[in-house]
C-alpha positions, -999 to 999 in steps of 0.1 A, spaced: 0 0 0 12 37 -7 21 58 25 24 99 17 9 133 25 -6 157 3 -28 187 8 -52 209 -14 -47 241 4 -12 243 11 24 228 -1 42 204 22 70 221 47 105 206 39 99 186 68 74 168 54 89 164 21 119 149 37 100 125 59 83 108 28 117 111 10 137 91 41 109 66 45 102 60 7 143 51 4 141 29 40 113 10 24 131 5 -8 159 -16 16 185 -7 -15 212 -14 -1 238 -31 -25 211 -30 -49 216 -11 -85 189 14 -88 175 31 -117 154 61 -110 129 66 -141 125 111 -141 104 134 -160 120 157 -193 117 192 -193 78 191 -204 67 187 -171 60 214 -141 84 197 -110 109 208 -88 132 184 -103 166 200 -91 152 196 -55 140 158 -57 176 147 -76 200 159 -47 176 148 -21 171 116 -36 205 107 -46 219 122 -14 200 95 6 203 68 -21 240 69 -29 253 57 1 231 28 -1 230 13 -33 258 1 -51 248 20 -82 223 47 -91 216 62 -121 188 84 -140 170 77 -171 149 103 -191 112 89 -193 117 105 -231 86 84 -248 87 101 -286 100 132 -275 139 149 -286 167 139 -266 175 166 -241 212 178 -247 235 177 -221 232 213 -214 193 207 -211 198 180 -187 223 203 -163 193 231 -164 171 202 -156 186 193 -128 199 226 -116 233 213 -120 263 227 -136 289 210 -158 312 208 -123 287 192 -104 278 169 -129 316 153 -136 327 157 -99 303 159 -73 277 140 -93 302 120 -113 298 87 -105 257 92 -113 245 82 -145 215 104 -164 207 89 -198 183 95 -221 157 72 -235 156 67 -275 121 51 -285 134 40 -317 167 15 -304 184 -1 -271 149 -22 -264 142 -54 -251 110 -75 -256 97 -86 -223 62 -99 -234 33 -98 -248 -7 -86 -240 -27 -112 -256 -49 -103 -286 -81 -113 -264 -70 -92 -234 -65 -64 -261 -100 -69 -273 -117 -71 -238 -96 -36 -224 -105 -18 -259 -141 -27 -261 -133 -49 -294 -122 -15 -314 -83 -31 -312 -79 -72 -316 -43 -76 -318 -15 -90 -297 7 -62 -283 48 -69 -282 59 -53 -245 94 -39 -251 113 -14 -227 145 1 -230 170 -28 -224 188 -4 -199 162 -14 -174 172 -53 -169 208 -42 -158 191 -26 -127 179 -44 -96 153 -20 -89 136 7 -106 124 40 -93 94 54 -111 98 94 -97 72 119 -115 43 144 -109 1 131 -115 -16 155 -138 -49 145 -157 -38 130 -189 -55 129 -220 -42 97 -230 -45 77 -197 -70 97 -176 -41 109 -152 -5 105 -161 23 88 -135 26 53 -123 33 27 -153 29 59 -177 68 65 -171 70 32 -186 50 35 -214 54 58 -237 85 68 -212 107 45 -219 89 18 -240 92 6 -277 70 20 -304 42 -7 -308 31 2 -268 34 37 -280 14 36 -309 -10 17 -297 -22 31 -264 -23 70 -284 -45 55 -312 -65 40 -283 -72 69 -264 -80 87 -301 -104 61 -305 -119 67 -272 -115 104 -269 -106 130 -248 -135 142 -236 -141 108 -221 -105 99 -202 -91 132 -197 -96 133 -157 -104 100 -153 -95 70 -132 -94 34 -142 -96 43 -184 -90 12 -206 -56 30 -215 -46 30 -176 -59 -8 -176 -36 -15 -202 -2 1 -192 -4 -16 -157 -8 -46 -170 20 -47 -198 43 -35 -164 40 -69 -151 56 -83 -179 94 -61 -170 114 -86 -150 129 -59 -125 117 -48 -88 95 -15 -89 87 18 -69 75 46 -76 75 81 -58 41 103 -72 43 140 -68 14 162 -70 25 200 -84 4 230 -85 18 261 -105 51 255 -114 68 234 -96 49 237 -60 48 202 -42 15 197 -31 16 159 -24 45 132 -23 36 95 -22 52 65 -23 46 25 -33 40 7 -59 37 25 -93 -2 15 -91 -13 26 -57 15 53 -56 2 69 -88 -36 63 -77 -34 81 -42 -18 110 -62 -43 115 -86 -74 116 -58 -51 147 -44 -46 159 -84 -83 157 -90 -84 182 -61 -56 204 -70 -49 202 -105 -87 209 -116 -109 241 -122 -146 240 -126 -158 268 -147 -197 264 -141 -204 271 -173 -190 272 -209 -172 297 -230 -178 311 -264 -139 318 -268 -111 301 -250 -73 316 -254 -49 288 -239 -18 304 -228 8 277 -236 40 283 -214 73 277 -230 81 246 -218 65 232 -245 83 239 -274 62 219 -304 27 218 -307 32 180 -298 32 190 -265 17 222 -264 -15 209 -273 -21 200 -234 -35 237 -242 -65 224 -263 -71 189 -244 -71 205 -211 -98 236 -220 -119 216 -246 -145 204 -224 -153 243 -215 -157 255 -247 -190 262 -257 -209 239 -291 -197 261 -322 -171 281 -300 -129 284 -305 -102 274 -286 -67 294 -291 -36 285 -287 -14 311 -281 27 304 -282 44 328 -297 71 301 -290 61 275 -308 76 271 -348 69 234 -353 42 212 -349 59 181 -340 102 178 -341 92 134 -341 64 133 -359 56 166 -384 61 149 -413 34 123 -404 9 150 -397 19 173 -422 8 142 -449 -30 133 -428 -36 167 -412 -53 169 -379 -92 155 -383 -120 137 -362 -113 96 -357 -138 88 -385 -118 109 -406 -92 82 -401 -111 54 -402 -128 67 -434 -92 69 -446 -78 41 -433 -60 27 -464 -38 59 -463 -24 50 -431 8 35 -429 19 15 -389 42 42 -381 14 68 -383 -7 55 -358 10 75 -331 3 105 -351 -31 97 -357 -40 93 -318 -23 129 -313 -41 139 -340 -77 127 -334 -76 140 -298 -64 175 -307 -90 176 -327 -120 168 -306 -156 161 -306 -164 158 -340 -182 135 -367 -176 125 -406 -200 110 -432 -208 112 -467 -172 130 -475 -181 159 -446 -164 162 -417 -182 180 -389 -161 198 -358 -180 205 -323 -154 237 -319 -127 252 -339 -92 254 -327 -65 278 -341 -30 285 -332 -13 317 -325 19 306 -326 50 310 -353 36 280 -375 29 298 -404 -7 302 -417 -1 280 -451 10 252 -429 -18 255 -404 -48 255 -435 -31 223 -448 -32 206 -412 -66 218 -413 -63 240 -383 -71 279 -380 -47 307 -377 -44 338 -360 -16 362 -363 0 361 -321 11 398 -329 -27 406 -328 -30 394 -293 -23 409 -258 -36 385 -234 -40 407 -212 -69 423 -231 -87 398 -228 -89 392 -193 -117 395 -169 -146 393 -200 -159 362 -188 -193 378 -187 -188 382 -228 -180 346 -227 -139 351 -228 -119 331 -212 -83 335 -208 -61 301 -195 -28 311 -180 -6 285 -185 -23 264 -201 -14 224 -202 -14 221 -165 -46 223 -154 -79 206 -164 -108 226 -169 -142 214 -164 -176 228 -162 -186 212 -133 -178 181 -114 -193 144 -128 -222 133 -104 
C-alpha cells in the first residue's frame, strides 16, 4: 500500500517532504542493490533539481549503483546542457560531485528489449473490441541491468491515460513503439472528452498490466504540483497505488470547474512546450469548457513546429476527427498511428459522413507556424502579434476566457455526479 501526505490548500514544509523522501528510500531496503530512478523531461512542471539531490543524497550511500533515465517516450533527446538546467546542476557538479551518477536519455526508436506480450483477447476485452491484436511489451534494455527501478514523476490528468504517473513512465516513457502507438491511437479512439480526468480508463488498464511483464523490482514516488513546480503531495509504493493516491489529491488540486461554458477560449501555452506535440495539453485541457460552435486558441508565440518526431506524419494526414481516419484508413501506414491518436484528440468532438467532416469547436494557433502550414493541417490561424492577453482578461461575462498557463490544469464545467 502507498504511504504519503498531500494537501489541497497548502504545499508540504521541507519537513514533510523529507520525511516521505527518508521513509520512501528505507522501504526501498537498497542497499547493495543497482537502482535506476525513471524522471520526467523538461515538459513537465516539478521541482526536479530539489527531488535529484535529495534523492540521490540518501540513495547513494546505499545502493551500489544509481543512475537516472529520461522517461523520453517520442520526444527529442535533451542535450546535455538541457539536462544540467534540468537538474539545476552545472557541468562541475555533474563530472565531480555527481560523477559517479549516471543520467541517460531514452531513445524510443533503439536499445529495447522485448519482455512480453498482451494477448490479442486481453487487447480486445480492455479496448471494447475497437483493437484485436497481440501487443509486443518492449522497454528500454537499460532497465534489466538494474535491480530495482524507481518510477519518480508528478500526476496531472492525462488525456491519454486519464491521469498520467505510475506505469505511464514506462510506457510511452521508456517503452518501444508498438506500446506507443497503440495506447495513443486508443485513447484517439476513445476520446478525450471521455479519459481526460479519469481513473481506471481502458488506456490506464492496459499500461499496468504490460508493467508486469518487465522482470525488475519496482517503486515509484508520485508527486502532486500546482503552479510551477509547488509540491502539493508526495507519495510512495507501488507505481499503481502510488500513482492512484496522487491522482485523488490531483483531481483536487490540478482541476478548475468553470460552471459554465465559454464562447472563446485563449490557452496560454508556457514555453516549456516547445512543439505543438506538446503544447497541445492547451486544447485537451480547456476543450471540455468550450461552448458547441465556439474556438479554442492556442497562443505560443514560441512555438515554430508542430511536432520535431512526428511533423512529417501529420503534415501528410492533417489533424481530423477519428472517423476521418477510419474513413481513410487505407492511407495509413503502422508508423502513423501515433500520429493519428495525437491527431484525433487534438482535434475533438467531431463527426464524418458522406465526405463531410463535422467539428464541435474550432481550434486555431497563434503561434510562429505559419498560416499555409496550419490550413493544410486543417487548423485555424491567428496572427499572435494581434494578441495581448491581457486584453482579454476579466470578460468572462462576454463569454472570454483567458487560460494562463495552459497544459497544467484541467478545466471542467462542473464536477461528474
Amino acid at each position: 500500500m502507498a504511504f504519503g501526505i498531500g494537501f489541497s490548500d497548502r504545499t508540504l514544509s521541507d519537513d514533510e517532504r523529507r520525511e516521505v523522501m527518508a521513509r520512501a528510500v528505507e522501504a526501498m531496503r537498497a542497499d547493495g542493490k543497482r537502482v535506476l530512478a525513471i524522471v520526467p523531461d523538461g515538459t513537465r512542471s516539478v521541482p526536479m533539481p530539489l527531488i535529484f539531490r535529495e534523492l540521490t543524497a540518501l540513495l547513494r550511500p546505499r545502493a551500489a549503483k544509481l543512475d537516472y533515465l529520461i522517461a523520453l517516450g517520442t520526444h527529442l533527446a535533451m542535450s546535455e546542457e538541457a539536462i544540467n538546467a534540468h537538474l539545476a546542476l552545472t557541468s562541475e557538479e555533474r563530472t565531480g560531485l555527481y560523477g559517479d551518477v549516471g543520467v541517460f536519455n531514452h531513445d524510443w526508436r533503439s536499445g529495447l528489449a522485448q519482455v512480453g506480450e498482451i494477448p490479442s483477447r486481453v487487447v480486445t476485452e480492455l479496448s471494447d473490441g475497437l483493437m484485436q491484436e497481440a501487443i509486443p511489451v518492449s522497454v528500454n534494455a537499460r532497465l534489466l541491468g538494474y535491480d530495482q527501478i524507481l518510477i519518480v514523476g508528478p500526476v496531472f490528468p492525462h488525456a491519454v491515460v486519464g491521469y498520467s504517473g505510475g506505469t505511464k513512465y514506462l510506457f510511452p516513457g521508456v517503452s518501444g513503439p508498438r506500446m506507443i502507438n497503440v495506447t495513443h491511437w486508443l485513447a484517439g479512439l476513445v476520446g478525450n472528452i471521455n479519459i481526460i480526468g479519469r481513473t481506471g480508463t481502458p488506456i490506464r488498464r492496459m499500461l499496468d498490466l504490460a508493467a508486469e511483464c518487465v522482470p525488475v523490482e519496482m517503486h515509484c514516488l508520485s508527486m502532486v504540483i500546482h503552479g510551477e513546480d509547488e509540491l502539493m503531495g508526495l507519495y510512495f509504493g507501488g507505481p499503481q497505488d502510488s500513482q492512484v493516491a496522487a491522482a485523488a489529491l490531483s483531481a483536487k488540486v490540478n482541476v478548475v470547474y468553470t460552471g459554465r461554458q465559454f464562447e472563446t477560449v485563449l490557452a496560454v501555452v508556457p514555453e516549456i512546450y516547445d512543439d505543438f506535440w506538446t503544447g497541445c495539453k492547451g486544447m485537451l485541457k480547456c476543450e471540455p469548457v468550450v461552448a458547441d460552435g465556439g474556438t479554442l486558441i492556442i497562443y505560443a508565440p514560441h512555438i515554430d513546429e508542430v511536432s520535431y518526431t512526428h511533423g512529417h506524419i501529420l503534415d501528410r494526414l492533417g489533424y481530423h476527427v477519428r472517423d476521418y481516419y477510419l474513413a481513410h484508413w487505407d492511407q495509413v501506414d503502422d508508423a502513423d498511428i501515433v500520429a493519428l491518436g495525437h491527431a484525433a484528440l487534438v482535434r475533438g468532438v467531431g463527426w464524418y459522413a458522406d465526405g463531410v467532416e463535422t467539428l464541435r469547436i474550432n481550434l486555431d494557433l497563434a503561434t510562429s507556424i505559419p498560416e499555409e502550414r496550419c490550413r493544410h493541417l486543417n487548423l485555424g490561424y491567428r496572427n499572435p502579434a494581434t494578441i495581448d492577453p491581457s486584453e482579454w482578461q476579466g470578460r468572462q461575462d462576454e463569454g472570454i476566457l483567458v487560460v494562463p498557463r495552459a497544459g497544467e490544469l484541467l478545466y471542467r464545467v462542473a464536477p461528474d455526479r
